[in-house]
N, C-alpha and C positions, 0 to 999 in steps of 0.2 A: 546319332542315336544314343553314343553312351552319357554325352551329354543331354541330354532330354531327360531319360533314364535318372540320372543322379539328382535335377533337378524335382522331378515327380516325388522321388524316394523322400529328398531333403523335406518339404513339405506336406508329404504322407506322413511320416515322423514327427512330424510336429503336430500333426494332427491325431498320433495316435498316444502320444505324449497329452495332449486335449484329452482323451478317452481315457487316459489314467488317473490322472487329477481330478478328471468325474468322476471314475468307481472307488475312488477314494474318499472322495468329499460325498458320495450317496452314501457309504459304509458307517463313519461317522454321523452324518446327517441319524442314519438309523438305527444306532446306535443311540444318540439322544434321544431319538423318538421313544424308542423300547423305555429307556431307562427312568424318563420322564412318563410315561402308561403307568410304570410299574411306582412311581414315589406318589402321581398324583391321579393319574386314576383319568387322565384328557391325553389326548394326544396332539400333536402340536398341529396350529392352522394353518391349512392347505396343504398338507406333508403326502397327503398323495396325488398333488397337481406339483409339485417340485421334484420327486422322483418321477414321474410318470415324463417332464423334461428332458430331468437326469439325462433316463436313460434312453429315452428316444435320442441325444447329441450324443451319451457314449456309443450306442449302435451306430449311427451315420462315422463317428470317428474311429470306430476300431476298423470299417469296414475296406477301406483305400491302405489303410496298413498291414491288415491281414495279406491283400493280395499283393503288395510290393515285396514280402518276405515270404510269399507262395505257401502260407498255410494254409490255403482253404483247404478241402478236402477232395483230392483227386484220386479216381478207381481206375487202376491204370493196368487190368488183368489182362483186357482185350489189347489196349495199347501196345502191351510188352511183348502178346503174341505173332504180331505182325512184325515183318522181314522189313530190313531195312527202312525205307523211304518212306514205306506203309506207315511204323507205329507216327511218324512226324506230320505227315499228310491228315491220318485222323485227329492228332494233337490241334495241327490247325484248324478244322473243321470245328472240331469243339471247344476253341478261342474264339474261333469268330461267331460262334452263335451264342456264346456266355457273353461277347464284344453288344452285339442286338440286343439280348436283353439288359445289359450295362445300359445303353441306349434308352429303351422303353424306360425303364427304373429313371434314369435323371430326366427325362424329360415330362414325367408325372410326379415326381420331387418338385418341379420349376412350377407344373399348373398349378399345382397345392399352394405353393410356395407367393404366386402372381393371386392366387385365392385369396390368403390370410392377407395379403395387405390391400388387397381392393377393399373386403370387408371390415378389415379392422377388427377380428376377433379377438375375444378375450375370454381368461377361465372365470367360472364363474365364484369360487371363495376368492382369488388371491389379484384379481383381475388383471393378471398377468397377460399381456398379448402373446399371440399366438405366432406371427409371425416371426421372429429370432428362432424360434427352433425350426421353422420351416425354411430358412433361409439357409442356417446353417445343414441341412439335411441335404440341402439342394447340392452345396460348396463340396460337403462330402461325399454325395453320389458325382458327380461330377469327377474329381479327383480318381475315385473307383471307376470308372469308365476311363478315366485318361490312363491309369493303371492296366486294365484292360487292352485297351488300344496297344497299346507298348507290349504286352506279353502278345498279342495275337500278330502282332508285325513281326516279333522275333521268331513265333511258332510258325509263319510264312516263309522268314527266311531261312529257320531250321530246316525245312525241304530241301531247299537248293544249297547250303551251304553248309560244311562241318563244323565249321567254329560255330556258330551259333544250334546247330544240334546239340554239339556239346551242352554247351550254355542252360538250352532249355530241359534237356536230359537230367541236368544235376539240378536244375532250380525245383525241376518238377518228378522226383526221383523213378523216372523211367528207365532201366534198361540197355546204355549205348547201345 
């Protein structure tokens, strides 16, 4: 498991390392854009089909990252109020149904994704295909659901086992 775990992560990270170098290179990118409006009065072509890219790869890449370092956001009022075994049991519950819709999410990522390349779409100024962002979306919902899977096995075995209560307790700041 921990090995599984480190491999996920290792490649999460690099994917969310991907999502850096994009909101860095859209910051820039818009930054000329502006500065170029403001000397010549044009904004440059296609610059809202290359952001609109952007940020559709930085959203799929920060999302498997966020969930390997447990920032999403968790309301853990009810959780904390339950005795023992309870708050971990409802933890589970509410892994594995974020786990299904992980699920539903990659595998409407994959139809999208089997879409743009049967038809071969394209934008229409810069006639950029459409398929590389859809592929890459897919790669990264994918990743977020294997992320998923992995917290929801652990919040399984956080029931029956202490060390892994632990684990998920501090990952996910519950309440021992």
């Amino acid at each position: 498991m921990k090995k599984t775990t480190g491999v996920i992560n290792k490649i999460c990270t690099v994917f969310g390392m991907i999502g850096g170098v994009l909101l860095g290179l859209m910051m820039l990118y818009t930054t000329y854009d502006v500065i170029q409006r403001v000397i010549t009065g044009t904004a440059l072509k296609g610059s809202t089909e290359i952001m609109s890219y952007a940020f559709c790869a930085l959203l799929y890449a920060s999302y498997c990252y966020t969930q390997i370092n447990h920032s999403h956001i968790h309301v853990t009022i009810i959780t904390e109020m339950l005795p023992g075994r309870g708050k971990y049991i409802l933890w589970c519950v509410t892994e594995w149904v974020g786990t299904l819709t992980g699920i539903v999410f990659a595998y409407a990522t994959y139809v999208q994704a089997v879409q743009q390349i049967a038809t071969n779409s394209y934008t229409q100024m810069l006639r950029i295909p459409f398929s590389p962002v859809y592929l890459f979306a897919f790669i990264g919902t994918v990743l977020f659901t294997v992320a998923l899977i992995l917290d929801a096995v652990k919040a399984t075995l956080a029931v029956f086992k202490k060390e892994y209560a632990q684990e998920v307790a501090e990952a996910n700041f519950i309440k021992h």
